[in-house]
C-alpha positions as CSV (number, residue, x, y, z in Angstrom):
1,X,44.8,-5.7,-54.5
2,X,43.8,-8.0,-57.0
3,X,41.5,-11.0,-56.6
4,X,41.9,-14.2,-58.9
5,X,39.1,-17.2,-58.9
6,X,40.6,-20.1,-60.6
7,X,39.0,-23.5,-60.8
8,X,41.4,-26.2,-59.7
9,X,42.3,-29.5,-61.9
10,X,39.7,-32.0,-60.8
11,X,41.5,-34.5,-58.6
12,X,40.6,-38.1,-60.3
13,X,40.8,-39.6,-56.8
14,X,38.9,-37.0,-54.9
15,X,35.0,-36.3,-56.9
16,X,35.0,-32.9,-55.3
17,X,35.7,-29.4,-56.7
18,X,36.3,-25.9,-55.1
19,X,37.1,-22.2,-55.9
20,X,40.6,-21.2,-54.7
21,X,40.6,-18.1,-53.7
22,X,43.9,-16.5,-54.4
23,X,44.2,-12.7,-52.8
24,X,47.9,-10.7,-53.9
25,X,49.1,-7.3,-53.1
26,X,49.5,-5.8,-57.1
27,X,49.9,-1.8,-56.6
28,X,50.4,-1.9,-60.4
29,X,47.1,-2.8,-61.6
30,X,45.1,-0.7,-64.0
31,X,41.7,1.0,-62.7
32,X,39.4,-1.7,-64.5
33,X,41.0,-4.6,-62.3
34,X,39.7,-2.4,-59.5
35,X,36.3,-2.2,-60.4
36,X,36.4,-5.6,-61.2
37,X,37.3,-6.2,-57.5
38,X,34.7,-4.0,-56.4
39,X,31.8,-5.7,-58.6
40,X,32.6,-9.3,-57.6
41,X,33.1,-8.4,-53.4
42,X,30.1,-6.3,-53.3
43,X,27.9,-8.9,-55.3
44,X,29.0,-12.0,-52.7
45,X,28.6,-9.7,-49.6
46,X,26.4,-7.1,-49.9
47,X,23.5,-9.1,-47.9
48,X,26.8,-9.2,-45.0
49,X,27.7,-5.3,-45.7
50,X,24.0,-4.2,-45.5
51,X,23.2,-6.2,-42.6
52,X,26.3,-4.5,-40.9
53,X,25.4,-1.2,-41.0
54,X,21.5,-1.5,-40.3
55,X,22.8,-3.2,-37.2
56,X,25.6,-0.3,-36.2
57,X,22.8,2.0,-37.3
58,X,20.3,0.5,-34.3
59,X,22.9,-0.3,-31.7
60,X,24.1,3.7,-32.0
61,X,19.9,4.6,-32.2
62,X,19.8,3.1,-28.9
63,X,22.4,4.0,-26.7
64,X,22.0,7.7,-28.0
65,X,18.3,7.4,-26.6
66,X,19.3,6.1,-23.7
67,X,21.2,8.7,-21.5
68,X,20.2,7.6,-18.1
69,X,23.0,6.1,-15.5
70,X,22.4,2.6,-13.4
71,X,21.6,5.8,-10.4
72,X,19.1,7.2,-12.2
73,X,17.1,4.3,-13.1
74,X,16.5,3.5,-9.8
75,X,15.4,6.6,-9.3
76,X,13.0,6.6,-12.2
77,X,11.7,3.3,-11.0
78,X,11.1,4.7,-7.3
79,X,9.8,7.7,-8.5
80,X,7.4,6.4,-10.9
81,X,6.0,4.2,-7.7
82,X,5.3,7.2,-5.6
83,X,3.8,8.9,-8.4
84,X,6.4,12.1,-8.5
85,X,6.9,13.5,-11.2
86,X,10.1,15.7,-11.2
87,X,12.4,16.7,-14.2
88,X,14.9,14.6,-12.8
89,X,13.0,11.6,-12.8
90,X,11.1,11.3,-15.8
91,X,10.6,7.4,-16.9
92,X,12.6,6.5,-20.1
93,X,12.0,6.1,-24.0
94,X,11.6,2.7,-23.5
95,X,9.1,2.7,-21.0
96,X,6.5,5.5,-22.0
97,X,6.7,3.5,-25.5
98,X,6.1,0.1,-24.0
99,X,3.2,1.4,-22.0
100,X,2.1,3.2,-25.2
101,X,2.3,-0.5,-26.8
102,X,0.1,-2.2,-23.7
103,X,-2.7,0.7,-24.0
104,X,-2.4,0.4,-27.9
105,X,-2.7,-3.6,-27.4
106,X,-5.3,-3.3,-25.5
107,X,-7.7,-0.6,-27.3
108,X,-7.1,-2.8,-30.6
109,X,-7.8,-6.1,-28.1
110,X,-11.5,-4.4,-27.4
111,X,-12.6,-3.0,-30.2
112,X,-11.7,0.6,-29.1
113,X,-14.2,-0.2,-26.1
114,X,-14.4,2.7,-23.3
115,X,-16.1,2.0,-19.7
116,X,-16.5,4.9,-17.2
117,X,-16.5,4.1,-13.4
118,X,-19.0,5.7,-11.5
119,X,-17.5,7.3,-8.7
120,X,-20.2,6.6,-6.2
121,X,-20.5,7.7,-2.0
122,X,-18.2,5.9,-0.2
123,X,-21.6,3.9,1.7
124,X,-21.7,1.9,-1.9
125,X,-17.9,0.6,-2.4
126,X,-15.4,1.7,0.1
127,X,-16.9,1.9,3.8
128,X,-17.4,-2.1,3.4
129,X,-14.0,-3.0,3.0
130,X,-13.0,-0.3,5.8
131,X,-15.3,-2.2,7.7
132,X,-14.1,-5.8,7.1
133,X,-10.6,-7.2,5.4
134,X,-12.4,-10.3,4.2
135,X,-14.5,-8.4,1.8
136,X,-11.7,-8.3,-0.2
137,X,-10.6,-11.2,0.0
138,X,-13.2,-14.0,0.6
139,X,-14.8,-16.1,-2.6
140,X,-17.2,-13.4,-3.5
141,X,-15.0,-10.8,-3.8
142,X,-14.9,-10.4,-7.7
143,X,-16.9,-7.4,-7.2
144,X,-14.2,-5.5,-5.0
145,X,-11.2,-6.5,-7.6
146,X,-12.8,-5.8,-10.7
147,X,-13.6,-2.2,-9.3
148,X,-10.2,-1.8,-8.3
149,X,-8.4,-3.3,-12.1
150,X,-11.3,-1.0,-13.8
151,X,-9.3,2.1,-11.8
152,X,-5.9,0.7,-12.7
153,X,-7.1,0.7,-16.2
154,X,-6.0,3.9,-18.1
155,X,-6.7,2.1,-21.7
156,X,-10.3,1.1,-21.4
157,X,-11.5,3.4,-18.3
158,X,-12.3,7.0,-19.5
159,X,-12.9,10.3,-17.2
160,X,-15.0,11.5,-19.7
161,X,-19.0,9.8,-19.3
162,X,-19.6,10.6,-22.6
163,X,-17.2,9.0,-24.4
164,X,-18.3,5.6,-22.4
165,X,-19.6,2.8,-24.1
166,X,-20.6,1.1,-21.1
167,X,-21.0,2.6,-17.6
168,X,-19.7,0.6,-14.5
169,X,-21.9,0.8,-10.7
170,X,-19.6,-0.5,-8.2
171,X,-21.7,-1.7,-5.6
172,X,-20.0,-3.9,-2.7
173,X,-23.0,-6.4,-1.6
174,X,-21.1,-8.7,-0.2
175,X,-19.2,-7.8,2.5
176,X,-22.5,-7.7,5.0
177,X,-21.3,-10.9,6.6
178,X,-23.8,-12.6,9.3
179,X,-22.5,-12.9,12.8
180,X,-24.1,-15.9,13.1
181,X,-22.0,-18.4,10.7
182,X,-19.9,-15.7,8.9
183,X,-21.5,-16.2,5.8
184,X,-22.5,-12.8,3.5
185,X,-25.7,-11.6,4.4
186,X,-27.7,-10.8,1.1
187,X,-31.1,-9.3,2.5
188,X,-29.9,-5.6,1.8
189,X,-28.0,-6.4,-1.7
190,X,-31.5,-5.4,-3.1
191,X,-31.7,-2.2,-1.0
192,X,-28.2,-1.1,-1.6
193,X,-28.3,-1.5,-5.8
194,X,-31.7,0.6,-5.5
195,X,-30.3,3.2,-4.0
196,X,-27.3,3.2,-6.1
197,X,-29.3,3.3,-9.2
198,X,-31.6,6.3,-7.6
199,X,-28.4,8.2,-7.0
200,X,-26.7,7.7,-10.5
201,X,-30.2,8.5,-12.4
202,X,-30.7,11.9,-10.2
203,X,-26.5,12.5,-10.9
204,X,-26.1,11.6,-14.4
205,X,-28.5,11.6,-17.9
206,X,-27.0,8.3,-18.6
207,X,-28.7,5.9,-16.8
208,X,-32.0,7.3,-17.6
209,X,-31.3,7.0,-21.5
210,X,-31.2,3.8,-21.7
211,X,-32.9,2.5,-18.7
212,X,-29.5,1.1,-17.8
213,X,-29.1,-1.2,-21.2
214,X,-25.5,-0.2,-21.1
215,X,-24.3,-0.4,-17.8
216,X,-23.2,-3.0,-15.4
217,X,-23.0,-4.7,-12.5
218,X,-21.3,-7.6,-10.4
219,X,-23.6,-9.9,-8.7
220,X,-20.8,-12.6,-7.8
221,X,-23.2,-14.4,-5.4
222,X,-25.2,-18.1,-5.6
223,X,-28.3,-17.1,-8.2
224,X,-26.5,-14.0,-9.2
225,X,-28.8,-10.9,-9.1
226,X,-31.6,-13.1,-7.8
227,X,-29.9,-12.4,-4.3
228,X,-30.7,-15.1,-2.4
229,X,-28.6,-18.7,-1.5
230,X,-31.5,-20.8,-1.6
231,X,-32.6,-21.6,-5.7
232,X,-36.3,-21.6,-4.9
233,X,-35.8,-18.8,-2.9
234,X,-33.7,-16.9,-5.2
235,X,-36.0,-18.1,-8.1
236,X,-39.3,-16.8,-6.4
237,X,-37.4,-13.6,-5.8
238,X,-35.8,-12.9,-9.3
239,X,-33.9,-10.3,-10.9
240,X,-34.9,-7.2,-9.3
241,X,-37.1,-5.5,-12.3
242,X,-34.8,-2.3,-12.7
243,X,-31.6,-4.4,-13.3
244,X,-33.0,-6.7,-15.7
245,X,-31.9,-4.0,-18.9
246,X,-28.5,-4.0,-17.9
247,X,-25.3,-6.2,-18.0
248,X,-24.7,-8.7,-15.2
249,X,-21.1,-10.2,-13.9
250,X,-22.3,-13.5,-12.1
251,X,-20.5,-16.4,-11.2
252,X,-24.2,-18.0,-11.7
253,X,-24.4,-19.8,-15.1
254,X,-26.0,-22.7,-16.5
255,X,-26.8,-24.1,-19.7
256,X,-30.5,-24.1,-19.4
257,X,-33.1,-21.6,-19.2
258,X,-33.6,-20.3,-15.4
259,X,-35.0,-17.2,-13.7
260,X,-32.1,-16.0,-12.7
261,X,-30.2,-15.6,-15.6
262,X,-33.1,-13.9,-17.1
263,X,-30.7,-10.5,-17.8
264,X,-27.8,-10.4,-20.4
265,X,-24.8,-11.6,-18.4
266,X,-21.5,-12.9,-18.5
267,X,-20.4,-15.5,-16.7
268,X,-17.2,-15.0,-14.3
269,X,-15.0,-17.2,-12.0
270,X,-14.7,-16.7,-8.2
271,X,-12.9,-15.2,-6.9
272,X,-9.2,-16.6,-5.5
273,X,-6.3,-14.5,-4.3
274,X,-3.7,-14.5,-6.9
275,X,-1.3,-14.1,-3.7
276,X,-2.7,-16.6,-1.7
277,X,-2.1,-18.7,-5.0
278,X,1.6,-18.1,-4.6
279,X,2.2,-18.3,-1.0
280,X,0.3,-22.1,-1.3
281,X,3.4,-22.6,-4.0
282,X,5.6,-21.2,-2.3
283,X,5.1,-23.2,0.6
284,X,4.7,-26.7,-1.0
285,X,8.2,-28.4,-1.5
286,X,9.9,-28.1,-5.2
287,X,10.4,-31.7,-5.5
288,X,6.6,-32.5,-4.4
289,X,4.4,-35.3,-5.6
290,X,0.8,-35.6,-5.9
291,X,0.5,-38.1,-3.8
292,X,-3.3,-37.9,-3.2
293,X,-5.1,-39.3,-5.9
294,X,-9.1,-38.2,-5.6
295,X,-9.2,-35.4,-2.9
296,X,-12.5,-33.3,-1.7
297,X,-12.7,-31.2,1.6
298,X,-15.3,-29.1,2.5
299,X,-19.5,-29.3,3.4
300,X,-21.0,-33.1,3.3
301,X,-23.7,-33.6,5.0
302,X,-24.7,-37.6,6.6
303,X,-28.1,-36.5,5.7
304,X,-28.3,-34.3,2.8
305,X,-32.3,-33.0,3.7
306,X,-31.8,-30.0,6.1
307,X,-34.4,-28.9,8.7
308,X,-36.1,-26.4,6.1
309,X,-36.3,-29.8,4.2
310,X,-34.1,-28.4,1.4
311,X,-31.5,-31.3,0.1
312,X,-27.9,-29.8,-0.1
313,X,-25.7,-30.1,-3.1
314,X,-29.0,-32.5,-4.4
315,X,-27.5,-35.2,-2.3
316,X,-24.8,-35.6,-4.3
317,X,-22.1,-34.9,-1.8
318,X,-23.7,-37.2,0.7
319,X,-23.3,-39.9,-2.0
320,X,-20.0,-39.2,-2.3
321,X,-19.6,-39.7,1.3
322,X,-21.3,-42.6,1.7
323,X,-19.9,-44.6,-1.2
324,X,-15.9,-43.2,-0.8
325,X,-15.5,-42.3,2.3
326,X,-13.2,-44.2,4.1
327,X,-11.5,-45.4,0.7
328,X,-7.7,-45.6,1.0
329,X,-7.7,-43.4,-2.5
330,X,-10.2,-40.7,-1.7
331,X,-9.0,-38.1,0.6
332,X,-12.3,-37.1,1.8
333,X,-12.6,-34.5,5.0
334,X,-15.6,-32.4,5.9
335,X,-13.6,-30.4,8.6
336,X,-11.3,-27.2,7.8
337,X,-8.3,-26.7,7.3
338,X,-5.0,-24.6,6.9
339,X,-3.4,-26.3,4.9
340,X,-5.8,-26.7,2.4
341,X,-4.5,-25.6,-0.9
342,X,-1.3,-27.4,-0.3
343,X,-3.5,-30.6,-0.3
344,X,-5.1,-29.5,-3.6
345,X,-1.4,-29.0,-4.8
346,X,-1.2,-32.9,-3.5
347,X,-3.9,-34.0,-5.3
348,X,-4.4,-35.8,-8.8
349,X,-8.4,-35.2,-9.1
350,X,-10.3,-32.8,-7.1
351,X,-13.6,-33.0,-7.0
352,X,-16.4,-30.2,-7.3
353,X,-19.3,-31.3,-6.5
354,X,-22.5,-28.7,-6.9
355,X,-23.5,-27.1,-3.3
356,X,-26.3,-25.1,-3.3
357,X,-25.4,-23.6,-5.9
358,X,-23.7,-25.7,-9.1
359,X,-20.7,-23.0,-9.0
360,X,-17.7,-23.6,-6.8
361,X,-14.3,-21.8,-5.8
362,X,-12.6,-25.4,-6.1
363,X,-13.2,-24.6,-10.1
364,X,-10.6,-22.3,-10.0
365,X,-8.8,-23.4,-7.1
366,X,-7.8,-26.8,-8.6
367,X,-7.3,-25.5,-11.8
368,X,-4.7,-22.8,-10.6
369,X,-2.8,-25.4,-8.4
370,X,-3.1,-28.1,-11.2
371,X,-5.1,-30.4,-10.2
372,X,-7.8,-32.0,-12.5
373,X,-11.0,-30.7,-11.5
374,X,-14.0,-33.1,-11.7
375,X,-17.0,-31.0,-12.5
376,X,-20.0,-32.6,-10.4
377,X,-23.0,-30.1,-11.4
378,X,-25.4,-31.0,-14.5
379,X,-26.2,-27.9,-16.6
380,X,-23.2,-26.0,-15.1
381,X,-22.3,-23.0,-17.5
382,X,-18.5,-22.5,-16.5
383,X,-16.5,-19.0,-16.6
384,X,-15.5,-17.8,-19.7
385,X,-16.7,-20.8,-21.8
386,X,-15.8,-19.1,-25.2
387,X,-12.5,-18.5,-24.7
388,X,-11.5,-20.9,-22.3
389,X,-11.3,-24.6,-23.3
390,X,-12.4,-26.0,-20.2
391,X,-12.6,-29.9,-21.7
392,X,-8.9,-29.5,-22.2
393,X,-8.1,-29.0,-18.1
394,X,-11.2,-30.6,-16.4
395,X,-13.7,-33.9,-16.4
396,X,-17.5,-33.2,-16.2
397,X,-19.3,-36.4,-14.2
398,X,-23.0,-36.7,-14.4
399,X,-24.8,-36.5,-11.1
400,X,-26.0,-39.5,-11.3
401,X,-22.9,-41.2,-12.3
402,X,-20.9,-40.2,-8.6
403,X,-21.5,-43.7,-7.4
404,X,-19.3,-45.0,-10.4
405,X,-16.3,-42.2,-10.0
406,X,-13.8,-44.5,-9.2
407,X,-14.3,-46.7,-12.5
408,X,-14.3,-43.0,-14.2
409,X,-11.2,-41.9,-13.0
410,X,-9.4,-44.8,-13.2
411,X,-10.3,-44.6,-17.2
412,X,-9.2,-41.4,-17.2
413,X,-5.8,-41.9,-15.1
414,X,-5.5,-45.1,-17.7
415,X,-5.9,-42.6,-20.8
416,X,-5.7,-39.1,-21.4
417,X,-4.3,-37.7,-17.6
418,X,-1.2,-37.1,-18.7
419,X,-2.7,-34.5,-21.8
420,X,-5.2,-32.7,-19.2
421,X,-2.1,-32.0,-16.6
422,X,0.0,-30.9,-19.0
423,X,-2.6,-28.3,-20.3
424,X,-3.4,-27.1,-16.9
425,X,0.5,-26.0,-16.7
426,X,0.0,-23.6,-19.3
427,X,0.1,-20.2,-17.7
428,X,-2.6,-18.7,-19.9
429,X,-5.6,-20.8,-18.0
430,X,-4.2,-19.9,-14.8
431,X,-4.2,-16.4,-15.7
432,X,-7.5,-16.2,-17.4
433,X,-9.1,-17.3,-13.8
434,X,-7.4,-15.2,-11.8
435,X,-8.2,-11.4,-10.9
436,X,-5.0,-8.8,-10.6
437,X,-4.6,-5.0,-10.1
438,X,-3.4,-4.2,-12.2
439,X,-5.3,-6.2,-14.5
440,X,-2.9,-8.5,-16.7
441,X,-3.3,-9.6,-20.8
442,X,-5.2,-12.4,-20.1
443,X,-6.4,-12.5,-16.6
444,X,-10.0,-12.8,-15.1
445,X,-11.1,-8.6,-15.7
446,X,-9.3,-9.2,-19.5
447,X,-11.5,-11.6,-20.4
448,X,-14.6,-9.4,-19.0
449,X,-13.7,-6.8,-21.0
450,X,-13.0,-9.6,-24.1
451,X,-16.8,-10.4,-23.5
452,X,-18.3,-6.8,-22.8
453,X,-16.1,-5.8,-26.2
454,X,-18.8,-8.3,-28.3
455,X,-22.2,-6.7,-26.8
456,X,-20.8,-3.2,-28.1
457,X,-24.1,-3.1,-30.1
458,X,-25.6,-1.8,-26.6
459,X,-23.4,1.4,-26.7
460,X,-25.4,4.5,-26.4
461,X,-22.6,6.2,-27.8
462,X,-22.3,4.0,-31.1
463,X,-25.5,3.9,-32.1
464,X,-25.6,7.5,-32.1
465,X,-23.0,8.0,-33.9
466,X,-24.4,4.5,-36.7
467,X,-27.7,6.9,-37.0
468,X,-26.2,10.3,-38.0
């Protein structure tokens, strides 16, 4: 086969020219005609040639790894669910290597970091959620499912306590709920972390090496590891003395200095049931509007001074109350309700107005179900402020400017509301407030980890191995 490129006569009507390709069946040529064919087809397609055969050469790769049946794959899938581990029912290539990937990710993602898990008597952690469902489940329950996504954690958890970087006490403080208004009782919390601490420093040399510099807690209450909902209260009280070396997880933070902060910390987010997230969705019609524009239920007192003379939420709910209340545009209800979150997912604005403490589950609430919170609490430090660009997805409203909140959001509706909702549908702010087990890229206990990973210089284990 011979192949002749000739160059037409230039049409003088038609400014274009072209290569006819002209292909003829010549059994008679000599050998250097062939070559010549070779040279000139292998120099226009030999991108085409070598893309072919990579291609054939990872399309064969695969299916020749790949020797499991539709049957047996559900099998696998069951199998690896129930924990068996047969010869039959081994998980595939694919999936040992992508869980390989996520641990890899993961290690890289932290800095290499290693946390060990005390596994402390079932009286610290476990008989507390035996004992009550809601300490599982209720706003304070970041304690319960950072425990359990620390377990679930095979890349950053580590079996062997002196390989640890940091050391985790899961103690459960909050699950001692009152009888008389159902609220969690927090005059043993101080009690309960003593005696954990006595028990891990009579179990383990680590604790007593570094008075506790490297290990932490979760104290996911009003005034953190003050322990107590009051602020004077909690701030005549403080940080009891032998947790102030050690790490706290508080959902407690504000930009100024205060007594109960006093310990190195990292701020969290309340906790909210991813799944009660995803039923509220799930529930709400595909084709709903937010019909609501300013919307706040919950605790507002007529008269803000209670009988201990103590002024909830500053008065600032009360204003609120006072000055909107009534106002065909605020939805505002002090009464419960079932239906609460699919009101949030109604709502344009939600306010979150400080209570006793400047911290609210509404935070994350709102932000999860999209609507714009409106941050009512001056000094507020809020979760994960490093990574997380809360002036992107919320407002932040002096205290003393409530009484001109509609001329604010009215601004804001005028302006910018259209940027903030569509930042607050990007799935990465949803998932860094939210808590999963297992934990996610991302989620709440990622971005713990993310934090803990830049106080490394309080490893034992590093400086150790920096001195020799």
């Amino acid at each position: 086969m011979s192949l002749d490129i000739k160059r037409p006569i230039a049409n003088k009507t038609k400014k274009k020219t072209a290569f006819i390709v002209n292909m003829q069946l010549n059994h008679n040529n000599n050998n250097r005609g062939g070559n010549n064919l070779f040279i000139v087809f292998f120099r226009h397609y030999y991108r085409w040639i070598l893309w072919f055969f990579l291609s054939l050469y990872f399309f064969t790769s695969y299916f020749a790894g790949d020797q499991s049946s539709p049957s047996s794959t559900t099998i696998t899938t069951r199998n690896i669910i129930s924990n068996h581990k047969t010869s039959s029912s081994l998980p595939s290539h694919a999936l040992i290597e992508s869980s390989a990937i996520v641990k890899q990710a993961h290690a890289s993602a932290f800095s290499g970091m290693k946390i060990y898990v005390y596994d402390l008597p079932a009286r610290f952690n476990a008989d507390w959620v035996t004992a009550s469902d809601r300490c599982a489940s209720h706003l304070f329950a970041a304690e319960v499912a950072i425990h359990r996504a620390l377990l679930s954690d095979s890349s950053v958890r580590t079996l062997k306590p002196e390989e640890a970087d940091f050391f985790f006490v899961p103690v459960y403080v909050s699950c001692n709920f009152s009888t008389a208004n159902g609220f969690p009782s927090l005059t043993h919390a101080r009690s309960l972390i003593s005696s954990a601490v006595d028990f891990i420093s009579d179990s383990y040399p680590f604790w007593n090496r570094t008075r506790g510099s490297d290990h932490v807690f979760v104290a996911s209450h009003d005034f953190g590891a003050c322990f107590h909902a009051m602020e004077d209260m909690a701030i005549e009280a403080g940080i009891p003395e032998f947790m102030k070396n050690s790490i706290i997880l508080q959902t407690f933070g504000v930009n100024y200095k205060h007594p109960c902060q006093e310990a190195e910390h990292v701020v969290i987010p309340p906790y909210i049931s991813p799944e009660s997230v995803q039923r509220a969705i799930d529930r709400s019609p595909a084709n709903r509007r937010r019909d609501i524009w300013a919307f706040f239920r919950g605790k507002m007192e007529v008269n803000p001074k209670n009988i201990s003379g103590r002024f909830y939420s500053k008065g600032v709910r009360t204003a609120i109350l006072k000055k909107y209340g009534g106002r065909r545009r605020f939805h505002l209800n002090r009464h419960r309700f079932a239906g609460y979150r699919e009101e949030i997912l109604r709502s344009v604005f939600c306010l979150c107005p400080l209570g006793w403490a400047p911290w609210s589950p509404r935070l994350v609430e709102s932000a999860v179900l999209g609507c714009v919170p409106v941050v009512i609490a001056d000094g507020i430090r809020l979760p994960f402020s490093e990574t997380v660009r809360w002036s992107e997805i919320s407002l932040t409203v002096a205290e003393k400017d409530v009484r001109n909140l509609r001329k604010i959001l009215e601004h804001v509706t005028a302006t910018n509301l259209s940027m903030i909702q569509r930042n607050l549908r990007e799935p990465a702010f949803k998932r860094a407030l939210l808590y999963n087990v297992p934990m996610m890229e991302g989620d709440a206990t990622w971005n713990i980890l993310d934090a803990l990973s830049r106080k490394l210089d309080r490893s034992y284990r590093r400086s150790r191995v920096l001195s020799q």
